[in-house]
C-alpha positions as CSV (number, residue, x, y, z in Angstrom):
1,X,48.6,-5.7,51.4
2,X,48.8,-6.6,48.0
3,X,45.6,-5.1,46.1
4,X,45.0,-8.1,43.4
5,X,41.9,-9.7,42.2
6,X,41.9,-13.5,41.0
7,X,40.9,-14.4,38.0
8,X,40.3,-17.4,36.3
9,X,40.7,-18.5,32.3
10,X,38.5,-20.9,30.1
11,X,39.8,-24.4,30.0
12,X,41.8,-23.4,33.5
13,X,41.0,-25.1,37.0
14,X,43.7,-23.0,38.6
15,X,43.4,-19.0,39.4
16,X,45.7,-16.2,38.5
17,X,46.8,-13.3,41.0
18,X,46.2,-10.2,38.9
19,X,47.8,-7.1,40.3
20,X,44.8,-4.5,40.1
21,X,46.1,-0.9,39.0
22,X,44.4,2.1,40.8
23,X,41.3,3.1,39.1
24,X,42.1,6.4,36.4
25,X,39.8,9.0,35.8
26,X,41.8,10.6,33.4
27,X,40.0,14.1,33.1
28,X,38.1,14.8,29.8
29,X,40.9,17.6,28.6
30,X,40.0,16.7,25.1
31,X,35.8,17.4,25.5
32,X,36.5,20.2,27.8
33,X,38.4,22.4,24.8
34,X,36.0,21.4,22.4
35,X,33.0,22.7,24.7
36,X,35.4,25.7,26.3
37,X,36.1,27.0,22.2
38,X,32.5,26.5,21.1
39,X,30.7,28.1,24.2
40,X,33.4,30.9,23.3
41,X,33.5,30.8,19.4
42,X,29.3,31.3,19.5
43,X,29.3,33.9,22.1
44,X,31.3,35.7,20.1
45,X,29.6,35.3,16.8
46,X,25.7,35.9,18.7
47,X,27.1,39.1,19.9
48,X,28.7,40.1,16.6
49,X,26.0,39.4,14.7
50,X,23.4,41.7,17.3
51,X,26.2,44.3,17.1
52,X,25.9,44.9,13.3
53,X,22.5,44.5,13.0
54,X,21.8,48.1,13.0
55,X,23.9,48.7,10.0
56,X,22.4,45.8,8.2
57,X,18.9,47.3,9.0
58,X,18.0,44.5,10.8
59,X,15.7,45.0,14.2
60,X,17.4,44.1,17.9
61,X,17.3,40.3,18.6
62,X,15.0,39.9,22.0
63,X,17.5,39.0,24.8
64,X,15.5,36.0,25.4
65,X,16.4,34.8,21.7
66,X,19.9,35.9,21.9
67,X,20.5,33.5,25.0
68,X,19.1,30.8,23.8
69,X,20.4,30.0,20.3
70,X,23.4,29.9,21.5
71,X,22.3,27.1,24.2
72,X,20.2,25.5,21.4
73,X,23.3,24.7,19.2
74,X,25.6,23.4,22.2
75,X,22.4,21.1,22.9
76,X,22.7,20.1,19.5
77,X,26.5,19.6,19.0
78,X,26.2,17.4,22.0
79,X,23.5,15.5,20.7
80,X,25.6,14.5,17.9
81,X,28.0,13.3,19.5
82,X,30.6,16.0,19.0
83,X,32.3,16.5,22.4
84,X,32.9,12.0,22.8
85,X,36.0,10.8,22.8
86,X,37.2,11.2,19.5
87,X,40.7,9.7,18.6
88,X,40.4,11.5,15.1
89,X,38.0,13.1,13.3
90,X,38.5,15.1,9.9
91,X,38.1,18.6,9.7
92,X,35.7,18.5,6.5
93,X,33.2,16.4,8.6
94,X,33.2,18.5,11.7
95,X,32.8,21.8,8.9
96,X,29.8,19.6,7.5
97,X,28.4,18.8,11.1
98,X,29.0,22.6,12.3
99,X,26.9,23.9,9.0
100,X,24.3,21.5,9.7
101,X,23.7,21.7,13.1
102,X,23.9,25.5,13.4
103,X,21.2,25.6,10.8
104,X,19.1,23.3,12.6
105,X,19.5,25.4,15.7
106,X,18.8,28.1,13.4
107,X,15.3,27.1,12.4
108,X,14.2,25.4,15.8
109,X,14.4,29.3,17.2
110,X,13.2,31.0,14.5
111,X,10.0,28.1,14.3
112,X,9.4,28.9,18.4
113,X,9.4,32.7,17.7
114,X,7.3,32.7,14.7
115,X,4.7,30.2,16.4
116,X,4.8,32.7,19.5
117,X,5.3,36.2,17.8
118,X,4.5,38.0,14.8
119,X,7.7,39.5,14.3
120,X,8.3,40.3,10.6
121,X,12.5,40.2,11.6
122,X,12.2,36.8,12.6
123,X,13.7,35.3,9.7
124,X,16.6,38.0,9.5
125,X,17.6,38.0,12.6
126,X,17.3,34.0,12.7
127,X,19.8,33.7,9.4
128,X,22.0,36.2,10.9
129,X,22.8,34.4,13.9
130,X,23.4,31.4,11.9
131,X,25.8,33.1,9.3
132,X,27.9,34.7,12.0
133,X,27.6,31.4,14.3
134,X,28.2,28.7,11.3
135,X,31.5,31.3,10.3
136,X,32.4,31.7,14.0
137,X,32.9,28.1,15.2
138,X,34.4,26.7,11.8
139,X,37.2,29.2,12.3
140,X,37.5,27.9,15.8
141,X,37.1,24.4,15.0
142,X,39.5,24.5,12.1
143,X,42.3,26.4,14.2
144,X,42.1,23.5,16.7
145,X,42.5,20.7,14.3
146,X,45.8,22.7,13.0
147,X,47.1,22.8,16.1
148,X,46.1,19.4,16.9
149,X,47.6,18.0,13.9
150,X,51.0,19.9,13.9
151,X,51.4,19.1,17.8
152,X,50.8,14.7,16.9
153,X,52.8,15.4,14.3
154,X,55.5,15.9,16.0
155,X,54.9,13.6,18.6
156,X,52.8,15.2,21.5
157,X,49.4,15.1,22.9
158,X,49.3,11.5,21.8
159,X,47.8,8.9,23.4
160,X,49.8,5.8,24.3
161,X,48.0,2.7,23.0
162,X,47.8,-1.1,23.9
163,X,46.9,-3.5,21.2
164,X,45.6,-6.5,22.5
165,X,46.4,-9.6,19.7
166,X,50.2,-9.4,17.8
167,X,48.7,-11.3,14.6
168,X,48.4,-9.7,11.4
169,X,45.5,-7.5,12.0
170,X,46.9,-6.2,15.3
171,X,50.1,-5.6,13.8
172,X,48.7,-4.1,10.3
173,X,46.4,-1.5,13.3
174,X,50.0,-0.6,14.6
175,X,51.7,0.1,11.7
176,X,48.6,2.2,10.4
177,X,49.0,4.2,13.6
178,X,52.8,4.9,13.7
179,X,52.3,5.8,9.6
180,X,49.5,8.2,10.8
181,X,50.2,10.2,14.0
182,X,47.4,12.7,13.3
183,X,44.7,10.0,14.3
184,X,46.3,11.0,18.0
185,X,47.1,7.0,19.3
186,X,50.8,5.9,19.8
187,X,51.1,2.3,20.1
188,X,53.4,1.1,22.7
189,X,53.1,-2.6,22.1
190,X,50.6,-5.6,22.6
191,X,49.0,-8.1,24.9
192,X,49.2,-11.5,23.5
193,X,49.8,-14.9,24.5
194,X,50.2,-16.6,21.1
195,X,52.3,-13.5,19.5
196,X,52.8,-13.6,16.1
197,X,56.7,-13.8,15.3
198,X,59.1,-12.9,12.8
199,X,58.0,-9.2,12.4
200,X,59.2,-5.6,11.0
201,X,57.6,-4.1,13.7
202,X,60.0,-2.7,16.5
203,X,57.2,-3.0,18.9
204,X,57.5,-5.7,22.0
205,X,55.0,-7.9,23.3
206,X,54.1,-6.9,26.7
207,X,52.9,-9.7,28.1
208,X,49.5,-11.6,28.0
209,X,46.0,-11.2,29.2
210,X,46.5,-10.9,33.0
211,X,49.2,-8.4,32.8
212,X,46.8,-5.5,31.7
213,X,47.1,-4.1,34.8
214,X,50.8,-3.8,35.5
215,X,51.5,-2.9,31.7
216,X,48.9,-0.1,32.2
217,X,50.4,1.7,35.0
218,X,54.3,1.3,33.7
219,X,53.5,2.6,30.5
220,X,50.9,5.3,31.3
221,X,48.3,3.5,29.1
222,X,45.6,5.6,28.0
223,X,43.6,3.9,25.4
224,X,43.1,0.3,24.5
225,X,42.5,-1.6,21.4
226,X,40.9,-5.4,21.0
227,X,42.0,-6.9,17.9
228,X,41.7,-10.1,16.5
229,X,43.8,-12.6,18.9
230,X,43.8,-16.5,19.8
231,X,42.5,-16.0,22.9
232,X,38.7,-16.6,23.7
233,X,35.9,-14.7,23.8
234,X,35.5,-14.9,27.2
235,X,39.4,-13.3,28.1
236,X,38.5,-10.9,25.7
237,X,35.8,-9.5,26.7
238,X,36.9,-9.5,30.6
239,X,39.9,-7.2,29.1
240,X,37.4,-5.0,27.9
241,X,35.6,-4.4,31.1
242,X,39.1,-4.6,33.6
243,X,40.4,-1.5,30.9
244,X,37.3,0.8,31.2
245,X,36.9,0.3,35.0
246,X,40.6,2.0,34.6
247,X,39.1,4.7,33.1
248,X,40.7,3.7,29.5
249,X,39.2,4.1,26.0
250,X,38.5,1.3,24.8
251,X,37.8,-0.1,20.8
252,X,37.6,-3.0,19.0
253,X,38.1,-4.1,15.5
254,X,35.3,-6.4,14.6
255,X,35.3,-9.8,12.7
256,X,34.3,-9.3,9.1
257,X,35.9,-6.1,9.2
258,X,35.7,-6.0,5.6
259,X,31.9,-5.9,5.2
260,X,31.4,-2.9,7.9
261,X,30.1,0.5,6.5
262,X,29.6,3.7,8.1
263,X,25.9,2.7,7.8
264,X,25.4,-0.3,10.9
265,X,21.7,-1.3,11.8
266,X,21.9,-2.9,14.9
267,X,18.5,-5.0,16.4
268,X,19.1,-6.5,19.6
269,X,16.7,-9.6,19.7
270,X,17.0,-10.7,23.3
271,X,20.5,-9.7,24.2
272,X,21.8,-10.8,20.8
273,X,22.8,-8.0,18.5
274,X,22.0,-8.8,14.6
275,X,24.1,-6.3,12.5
276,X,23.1,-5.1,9.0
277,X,26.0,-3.4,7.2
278,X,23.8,-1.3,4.4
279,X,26.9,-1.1,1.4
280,X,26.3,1.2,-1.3
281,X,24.5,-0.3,-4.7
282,X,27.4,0.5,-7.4
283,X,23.9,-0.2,-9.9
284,X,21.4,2.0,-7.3
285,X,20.0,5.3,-8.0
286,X,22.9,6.9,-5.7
287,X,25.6,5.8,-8.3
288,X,23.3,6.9,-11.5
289,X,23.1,10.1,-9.9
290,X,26.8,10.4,-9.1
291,X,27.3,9.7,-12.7
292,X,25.1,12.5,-14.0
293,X,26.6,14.8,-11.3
294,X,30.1,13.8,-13.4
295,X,29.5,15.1,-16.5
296,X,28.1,18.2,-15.4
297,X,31.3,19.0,-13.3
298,X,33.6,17.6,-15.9
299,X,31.9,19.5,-18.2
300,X,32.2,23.0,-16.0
301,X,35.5,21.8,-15.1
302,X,36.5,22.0,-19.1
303,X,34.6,25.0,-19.5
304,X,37.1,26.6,-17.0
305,X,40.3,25.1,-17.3
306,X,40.2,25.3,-21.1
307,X,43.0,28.6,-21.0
308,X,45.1,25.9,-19.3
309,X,44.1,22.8,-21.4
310,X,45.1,25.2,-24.3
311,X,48.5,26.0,-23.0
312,X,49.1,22.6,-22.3
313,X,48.4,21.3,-25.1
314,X,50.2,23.9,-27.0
315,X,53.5,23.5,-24.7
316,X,53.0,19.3,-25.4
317,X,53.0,20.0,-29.2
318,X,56.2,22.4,-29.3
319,X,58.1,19.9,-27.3
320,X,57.0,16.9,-28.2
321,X,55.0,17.3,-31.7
322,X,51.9,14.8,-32.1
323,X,50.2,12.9,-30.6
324,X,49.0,15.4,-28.1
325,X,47.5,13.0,-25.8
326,X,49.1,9.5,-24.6
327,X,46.5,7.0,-24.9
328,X,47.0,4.1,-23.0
329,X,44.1,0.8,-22.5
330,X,43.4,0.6,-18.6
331,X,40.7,-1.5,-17.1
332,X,37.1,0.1,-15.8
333,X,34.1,-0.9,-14.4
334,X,33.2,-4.6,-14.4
335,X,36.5,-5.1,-16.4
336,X,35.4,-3.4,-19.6
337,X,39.2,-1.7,-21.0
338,X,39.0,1.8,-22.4
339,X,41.7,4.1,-23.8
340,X,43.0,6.6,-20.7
341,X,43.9,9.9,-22.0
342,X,46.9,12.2,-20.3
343,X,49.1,14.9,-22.0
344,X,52.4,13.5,-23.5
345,X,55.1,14.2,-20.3
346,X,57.5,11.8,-22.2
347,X,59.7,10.8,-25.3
348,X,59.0,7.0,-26.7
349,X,56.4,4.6,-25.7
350,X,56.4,1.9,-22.7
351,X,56.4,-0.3,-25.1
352,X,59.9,0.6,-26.6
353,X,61.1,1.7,-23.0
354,X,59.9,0.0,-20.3
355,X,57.4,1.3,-17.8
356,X,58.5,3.4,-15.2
357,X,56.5,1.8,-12.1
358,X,57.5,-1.6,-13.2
359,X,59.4,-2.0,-10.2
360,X,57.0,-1.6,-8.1
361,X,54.8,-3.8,-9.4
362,X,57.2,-7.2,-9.2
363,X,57.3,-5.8,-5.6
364,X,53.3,-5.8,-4.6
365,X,53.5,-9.3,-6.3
366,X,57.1,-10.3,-4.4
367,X,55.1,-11.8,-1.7
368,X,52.8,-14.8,-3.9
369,X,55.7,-15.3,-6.1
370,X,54.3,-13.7,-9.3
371,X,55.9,-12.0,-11.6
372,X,55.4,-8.6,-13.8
373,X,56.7,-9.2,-17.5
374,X,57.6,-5.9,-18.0
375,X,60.4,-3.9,-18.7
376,X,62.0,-0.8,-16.1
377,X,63.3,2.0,-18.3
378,X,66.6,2.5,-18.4
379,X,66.9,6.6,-18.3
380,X,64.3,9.2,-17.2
381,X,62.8,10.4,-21.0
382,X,61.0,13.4,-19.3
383,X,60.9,16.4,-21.2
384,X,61.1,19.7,-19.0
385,X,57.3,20.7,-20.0
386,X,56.8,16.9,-18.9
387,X,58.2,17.9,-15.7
388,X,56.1,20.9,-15.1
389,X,52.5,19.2,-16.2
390,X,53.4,16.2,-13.4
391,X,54.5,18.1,-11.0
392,X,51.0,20.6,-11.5
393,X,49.0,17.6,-12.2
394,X,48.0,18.7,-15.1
395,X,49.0,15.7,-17.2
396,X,45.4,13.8,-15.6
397,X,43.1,16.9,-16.9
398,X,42.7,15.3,-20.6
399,X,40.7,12.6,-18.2
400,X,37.6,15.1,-17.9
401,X,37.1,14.0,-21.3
402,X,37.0,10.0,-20.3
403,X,34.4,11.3,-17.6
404,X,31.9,13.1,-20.5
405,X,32.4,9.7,-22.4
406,X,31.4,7.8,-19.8
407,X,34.8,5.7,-19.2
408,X,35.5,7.5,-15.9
409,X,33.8,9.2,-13.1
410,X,35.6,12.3,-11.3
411,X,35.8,10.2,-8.0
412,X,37.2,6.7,-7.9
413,X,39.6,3.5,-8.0
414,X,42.3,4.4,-10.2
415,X,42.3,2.4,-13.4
416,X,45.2,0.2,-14.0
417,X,46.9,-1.2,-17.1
418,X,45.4,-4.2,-18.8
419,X,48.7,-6.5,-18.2
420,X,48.8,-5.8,-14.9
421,X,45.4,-6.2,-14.0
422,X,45.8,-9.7,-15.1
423,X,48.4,-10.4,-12.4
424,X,47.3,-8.5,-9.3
425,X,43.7,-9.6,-9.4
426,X,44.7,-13.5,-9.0
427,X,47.4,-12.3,-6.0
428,X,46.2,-8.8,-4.4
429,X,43.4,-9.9,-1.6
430,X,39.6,-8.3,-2.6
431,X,41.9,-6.4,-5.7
432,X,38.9,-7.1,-8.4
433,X,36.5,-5.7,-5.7
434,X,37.7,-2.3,-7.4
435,X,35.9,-3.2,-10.6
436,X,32.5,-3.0,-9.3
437,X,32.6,0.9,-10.3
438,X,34.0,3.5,-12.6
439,X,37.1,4.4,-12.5
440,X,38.4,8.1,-11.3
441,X,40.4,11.0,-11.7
442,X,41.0,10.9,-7.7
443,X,40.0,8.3,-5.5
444,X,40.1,7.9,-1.8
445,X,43.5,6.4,-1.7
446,X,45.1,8.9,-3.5
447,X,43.2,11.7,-1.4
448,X,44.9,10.1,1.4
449,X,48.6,10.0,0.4
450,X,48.4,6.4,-1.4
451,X,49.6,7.8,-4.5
452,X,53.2,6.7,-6.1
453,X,55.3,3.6,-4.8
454,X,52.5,2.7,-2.0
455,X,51.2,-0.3,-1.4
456,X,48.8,-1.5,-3.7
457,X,47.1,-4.3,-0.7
458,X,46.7,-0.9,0.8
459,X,45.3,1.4,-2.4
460,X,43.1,-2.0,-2.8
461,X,41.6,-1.6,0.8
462,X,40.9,2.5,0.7
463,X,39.4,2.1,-2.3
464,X,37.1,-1.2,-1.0
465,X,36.3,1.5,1.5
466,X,35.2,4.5,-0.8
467,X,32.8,1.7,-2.7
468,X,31.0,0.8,0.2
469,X,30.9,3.4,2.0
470,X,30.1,6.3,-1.0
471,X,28.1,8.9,-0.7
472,X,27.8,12.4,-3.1
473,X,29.4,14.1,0.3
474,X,32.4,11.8,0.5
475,X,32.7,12.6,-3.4
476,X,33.1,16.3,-2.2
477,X,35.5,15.4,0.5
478,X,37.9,13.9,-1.8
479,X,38.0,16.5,-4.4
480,X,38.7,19.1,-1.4
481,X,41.1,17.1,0.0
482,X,42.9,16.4,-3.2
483,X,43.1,19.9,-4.1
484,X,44.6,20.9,-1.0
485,X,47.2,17.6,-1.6
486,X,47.6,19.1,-5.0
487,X,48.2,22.2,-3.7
488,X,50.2,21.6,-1.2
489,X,52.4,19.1,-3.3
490,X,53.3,22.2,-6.0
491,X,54.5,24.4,-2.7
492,X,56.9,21.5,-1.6
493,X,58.3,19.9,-4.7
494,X,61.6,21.4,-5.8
């Protein structure tokens, strides 16, 4: 006997056989390392940290403390969520979370010993265990994500992925996940009945709705994704609930996709949810602060590169004689134009030359049939000490000094030339979105690979991101992960 359930469609007086898979209970491998390395990683560090304690002249730990900070911070790490499903999580936010949450531990025991005992080594002891445990499970944590990331990178330990909807939002989700293997999903295709056609995408439309089911158990599905699709809310919904009583993961991408932040408030009145997306105020406190924050670390940032800004400067004169600096008028916050300085890289002017990105630019615009009136140059007028300060990056450092004006802020949209600004904000969706705050020496884009000939609809949508969505700690993340793209760039480049 057939096992098959019937099921029946909006708008449909006739039923559908549906072949019903065996229920999966895929086992949790992914929570079970997480808790397996942590339970390990702050063992370790607890008994490290009670085994030098006599050389640091600190008194022995009661065993009754020693037992339970480490239980204390598992609590807590679960609490936060940290051993869910996670497709993908950065390693910077699981450092911040370990730092955080190991600290809290931290002061919950040394607050129940202090209100029990009168132990004058409370405190030491307490900030001992949190060094060595904070140390102890970063390291761990940091060596998983390494492997983790090398092994999707190459193709294993990912999960294969069903998309359900083949317009252009579930086919813009696929193409995100092949680009970025890291984030652990492999799409293997969709579920639509309406498919969108006349795509670049060598992915094939697996069938409809009420083949879930049999396209879940001949592909070894293993997670499942609702986007946007024609069908209604009712089918969608009932996909949902057939794909986690498989013992799938399941997400969604949600309408007004645009307009969600990090920050969701979500009151249920009744059994309707009203969502309140909080976006950051680019005229709020948080941003006046960010700007203050700017000219002190541009300021400490000149202060410390200045040997370098020297040299630079030195090398740019003996090669290319003044003007030092290139000085070209790019467009800031609220559209207000400013002069953006770099170190001279090359001979002539764009204006006698052509541009070298102009290229791309007639391509972003290919699409709404604009065009760029500018000129491609011909030959590649580089000098050698050009060469050196692009490939280093340190062309952009004569930019601190737009931040101490007040032109640009260390984190941001990267500002674009006037001419150009002209054209893609009429034909690039959301692009004068940007504009709502300063520009930056790094932005989010950039920090995640969107640098070069990328596509601006995609720059344009990162950086959307970054504005609603900022906070002083993404700031941080982004110059961390641009030094380490920096840094990783000068190893690789020829």
């Amino acid at each position: 006997m057939r096992n098959e359930v019937v099921a029946r469609y909006p708008g449909s007086t006739t039923a559908k056989p549906v072949l019903r898979a065996p229920v999966l209970r895929r086992p949790a491998q992914g929570r079970g390392a997480l808790l397996s390395l942590d339970i390990a990683m702050v063992t370790v560090a607890t008994l490290l940290a009670e085994y030098g304690a006599a050389h640091a002249g600190v008194p022995p730990t009661p065993p009754a403390a020693l037992l339970a900070f480490p239980a204390v911070v598992l609590a807590l790490f679960a609490s936060r969520g940290m051993y869910r499903p996670r497709p993908h999580v950065g390693i910077l936010d699981d450092l911040r979370a370990i730092a955080m949450t190991s600290a809290l531990a931290a002061m919950v025991i040394l607050s129940a010993r202090a209100f029990f005992t009168a132990d004058p080594a409370v405190a030491q002891q307490s900030a001992r265990q949190w060094a060595f445990a904070a140390a102890y499970l970063a390291a761990g944590r940091a060596a998983l994500h390494w492997s983790e990331r090398r092994a999707r990178r190459t193709g294993e330990s990912l999960q294969p992925t069903l998309i359900i909807g083949a317009g252009n939002i579930g086919r813009l989700l696929a193409r995100r996940l092949l680009e970025r293997p890291e984030l652990g999903l492999r799409p293997i295709g969709f579920l639509d009945k309406e498919p969108r056609s006349n795509d670049e995408l060598d992915l094939p439309v697996l069938g409809a709705s009420w083949d879930l089911e049999r396209v879940v158990r001949e592909h070894h599905v293993e997670h499942v994704v609702i986007s946007f699709s024609t069908a209604p809310t009712e089918v969608l919904l009932g996909i949902m609930g057939r794909a986690e009583r498989l013992g799938l993961q399941t997400s969604f991408v949600p309408r007004l996709y645009e307009r969600t932040t990090s920050q969701l408030n979500v009151q249920h009145i009744g059994g309707l949810p009203l969502v309140s997306a909080r976006s950051a105020d680019p005229r709020g406190w948080h941003f006046a602060l960010k700007h203050a924050v700017d000219r002190v670390v541009a300021l400490v940032f000149v202060v410390l590169l200045s040997p370098l800004l020297v040299g630079a400067a030195l090398a740019t004169y003996l090669s290319l004689g003044r003007p030092i600096f290139f000085r070209q008028q790019r467009v800031g916050r609220d559209g207000v134009e400013f002069d953006m300085l770099k170190f001279r890289t090359m001979r002539g002017a764009p204006e006698e030359r052509g541009e070298a990105d102009a290229d791309w630019a007639r391509q972003q615009l290919a699409d709404s049939g604009a065009q760029v009136d500018v000129e491609a140059p011909t030959d590649d007028a580089r000098t050698s000490v050009g060469r050196l300060l692009r490939r280093m990056s340190v062309d952009e450092l004569p930019q601190l000094f737009n931040v101490l004006l007040g032109h640009m802020s260390i984190v941001g949209p990267r500002p674009e030339r006037v001419h150009y600004v002209r054209d893609f904000e009429h034909n690039i969706y959301r692009y004068g979105d940007r504009h709502r705050v300063k520009s930056g020496i790094t932005g989010w884009a950039q920090a995640n690979g969107l640098r070069g000939n990328t596509s601006l609809a995609d720059r344009v949508e990162w950086d959307n991101y970054y504005i609603e969505n900022f906070s002083l700690w993404l700031d941080a993340k982004i110059v961390l992960m641009t030094f380490a793209a920096v840094f990783a760039g000068f190893k690789t480049v020829d």
